[in-house]
C-alpha positions in Angstrom: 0.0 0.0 0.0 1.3 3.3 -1.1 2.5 5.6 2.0 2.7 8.9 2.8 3.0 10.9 -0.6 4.0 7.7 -2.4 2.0 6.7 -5.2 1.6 3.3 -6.3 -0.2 2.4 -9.3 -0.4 -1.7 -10.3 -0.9 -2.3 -14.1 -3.5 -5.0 -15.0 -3.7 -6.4 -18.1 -6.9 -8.2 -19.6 -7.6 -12.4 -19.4 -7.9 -13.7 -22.6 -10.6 -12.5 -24.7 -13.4 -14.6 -26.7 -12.0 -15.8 -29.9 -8.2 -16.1 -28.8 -4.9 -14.5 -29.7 -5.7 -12.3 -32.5 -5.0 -8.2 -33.2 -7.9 -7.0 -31.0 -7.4 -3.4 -30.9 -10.6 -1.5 -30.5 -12.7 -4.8 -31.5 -14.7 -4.8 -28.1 -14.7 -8.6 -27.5 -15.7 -10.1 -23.9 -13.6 -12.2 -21.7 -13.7 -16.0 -22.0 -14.3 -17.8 -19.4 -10.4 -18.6 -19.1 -10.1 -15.0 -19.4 -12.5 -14.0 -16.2 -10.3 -16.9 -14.6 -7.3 -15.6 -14.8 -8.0 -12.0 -13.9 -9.4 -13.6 -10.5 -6.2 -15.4 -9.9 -4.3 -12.4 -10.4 -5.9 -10.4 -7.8 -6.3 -13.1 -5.3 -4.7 -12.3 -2.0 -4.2 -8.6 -3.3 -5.4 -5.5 -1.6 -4.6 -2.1 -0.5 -6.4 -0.5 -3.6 -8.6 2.8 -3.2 -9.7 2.9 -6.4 -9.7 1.0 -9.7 -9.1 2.7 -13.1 -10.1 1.0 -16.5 -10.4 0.9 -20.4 -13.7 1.1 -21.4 -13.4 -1.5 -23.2 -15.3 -4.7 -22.3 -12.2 -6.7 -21.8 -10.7 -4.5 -19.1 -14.4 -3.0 -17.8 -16.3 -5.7 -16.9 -13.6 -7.5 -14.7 -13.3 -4.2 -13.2 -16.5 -3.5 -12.4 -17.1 -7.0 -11.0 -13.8 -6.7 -9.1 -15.2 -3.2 -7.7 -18.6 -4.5 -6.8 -16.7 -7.5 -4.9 -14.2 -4.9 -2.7 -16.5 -2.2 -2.7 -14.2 0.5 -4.5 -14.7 3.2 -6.9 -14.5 2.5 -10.6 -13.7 5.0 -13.2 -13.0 4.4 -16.6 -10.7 5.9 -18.2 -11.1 6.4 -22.4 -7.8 7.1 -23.0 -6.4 4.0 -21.7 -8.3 2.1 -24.3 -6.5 -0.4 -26.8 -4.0 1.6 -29.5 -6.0 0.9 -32.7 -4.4 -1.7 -35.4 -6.4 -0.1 -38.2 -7.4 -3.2 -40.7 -5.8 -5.8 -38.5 -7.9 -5.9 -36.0 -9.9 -9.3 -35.7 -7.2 -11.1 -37.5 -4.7 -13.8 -36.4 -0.4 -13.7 -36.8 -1.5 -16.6 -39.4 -4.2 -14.6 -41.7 -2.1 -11.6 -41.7 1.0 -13.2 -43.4 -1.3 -15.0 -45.8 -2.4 -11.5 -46.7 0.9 -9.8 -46.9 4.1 -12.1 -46.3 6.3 -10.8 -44.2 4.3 -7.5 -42.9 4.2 -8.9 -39.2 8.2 -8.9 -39.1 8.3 -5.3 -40.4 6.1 -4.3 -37.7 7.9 -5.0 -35.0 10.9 -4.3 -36.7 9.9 -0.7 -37.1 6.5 -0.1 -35.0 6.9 3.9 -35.5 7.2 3.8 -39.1 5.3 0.2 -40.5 2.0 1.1 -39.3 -1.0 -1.7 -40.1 -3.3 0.7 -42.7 -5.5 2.2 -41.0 -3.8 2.2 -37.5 -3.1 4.5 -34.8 0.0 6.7 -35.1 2.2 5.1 -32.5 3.2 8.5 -31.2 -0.5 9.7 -30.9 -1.0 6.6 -29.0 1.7 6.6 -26.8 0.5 10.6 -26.3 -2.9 9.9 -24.9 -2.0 7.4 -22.8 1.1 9.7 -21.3 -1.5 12.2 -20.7 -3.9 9.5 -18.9 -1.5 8.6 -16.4 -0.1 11.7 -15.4 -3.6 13.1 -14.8 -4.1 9.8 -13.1 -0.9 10.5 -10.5 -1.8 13.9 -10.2 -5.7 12.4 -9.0 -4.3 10.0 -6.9 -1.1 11.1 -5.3 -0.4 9.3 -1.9 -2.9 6.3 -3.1 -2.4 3.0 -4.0 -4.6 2.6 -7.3 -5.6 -1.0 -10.0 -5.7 -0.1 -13.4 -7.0 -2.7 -15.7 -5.9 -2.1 -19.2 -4.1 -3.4 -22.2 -0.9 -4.7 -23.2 -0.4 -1.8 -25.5 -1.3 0.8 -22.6 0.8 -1.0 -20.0 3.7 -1.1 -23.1 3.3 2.7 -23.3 2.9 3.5 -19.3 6.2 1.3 -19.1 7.8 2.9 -21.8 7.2 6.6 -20.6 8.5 5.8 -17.0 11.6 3.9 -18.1 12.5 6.3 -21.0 12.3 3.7 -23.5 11.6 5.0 -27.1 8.8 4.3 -28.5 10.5 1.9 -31.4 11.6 -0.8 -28.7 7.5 -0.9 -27.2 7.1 -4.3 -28.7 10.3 -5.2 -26.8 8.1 -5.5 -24.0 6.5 -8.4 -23.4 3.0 -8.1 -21.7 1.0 -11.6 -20.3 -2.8 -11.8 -19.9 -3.5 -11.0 -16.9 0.2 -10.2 -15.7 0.6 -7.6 -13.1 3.6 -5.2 -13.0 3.4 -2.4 -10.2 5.2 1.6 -10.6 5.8 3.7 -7.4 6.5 7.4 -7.5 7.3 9.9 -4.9 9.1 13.1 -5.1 12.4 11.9 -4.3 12.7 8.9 -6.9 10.5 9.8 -9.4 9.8 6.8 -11.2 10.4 2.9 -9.9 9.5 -0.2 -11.4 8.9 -2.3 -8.6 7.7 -5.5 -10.8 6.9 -6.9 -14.3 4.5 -9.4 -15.4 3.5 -11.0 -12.2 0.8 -14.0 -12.5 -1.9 -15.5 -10.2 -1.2 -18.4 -8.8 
């Protein structure tokens, strides 16, 4: 639990979504029912929160919302913590991509800033609205310990921004289903990764 002026904010990300690995993006798809399993794990045993934080989308808000019902805390979603958008990717699997266009998944994450999907989100827009999410978030919530349930990109980009990592190595980061990773901030040490990718037992 965060103490004094310390902030600490835990990083959530979504259970597996109906329909499996895929570019999701936007695409508002439900949890499965492995999903809503392992976001339970993941918070079992964990407390301390005052408030819980989440995408709107359904993925990320209706685990929250259930979670906040169950503990009796404060929800509030947060719009720009929703998913960055992959433009015509979205609902489609590694497989059906590089039937489409050999080789275009490799030159993504080779070069994320500049091999966009068509259609998708600039990466630096993206990683600009959540920035701006999360600092109005510490500014909300200084001296509180705070869940947010969001999405691998967002968690990428929060990571990213507090470890100075530019925004061509995001993909570098690898983000779990349901893996928790926890940032503390005070006014002495600025920034502090405290852990990555955490699972539920």
């Amino acid at each position: 639990m965060a103490t004094g002026m310390e902030t600490q904010i835990d990083l959530l990300r979504h259970g597996e979504p109906l329909g499996g690995r895929r570019y999701r993006g936007q695409l508002d798809d439900e949890l499965s029912e492995l999903g809503w399993q392992q976001m339970w794990q993941a918070v079992d045993g964990r407390n301390g929160w005052r408030q819980i934080v989440t995408s709107p989308l359904r993925r990320c808000r209706a685990f929250a919302e259930a979670l906040g019902r169950k503990a009796g805390l404060p929800v509030r979603p947060e719009p720009r913590f929703a998913e960055v958008s992959f433009g015509e990717w979205e609902g489609k699997t590694h497989a059906e991509l590089e039937q489409l266009v050999p080789g275009q998944v490799a030159r993504f994450y080779r070069d994320p800033v500049n091999c966009r999907p068509p259609g998708a989100e600039p990466l630096a827009e993206f990683a600009g609205r959540v920035e701006a999410g999360f600092h109005d978030l510490l500014q909300q919530s200084a001296g509180q310990s705070v869940l947010v349930v969001a999405h691998a990109g967002v968690i990428r980009a929060v990571l990213a921004h507090v470890l100075e990592i530019p925004a061509g190595n995001l993909y570098r980061i690898h983000v779990e289903n349901a893996g928790l990773s926890r940032i503390r901030t005070d006014r002495d040490r600025a920034f502090n990764l405290v852990f990555h990718g955490v699972k539920g037992e």
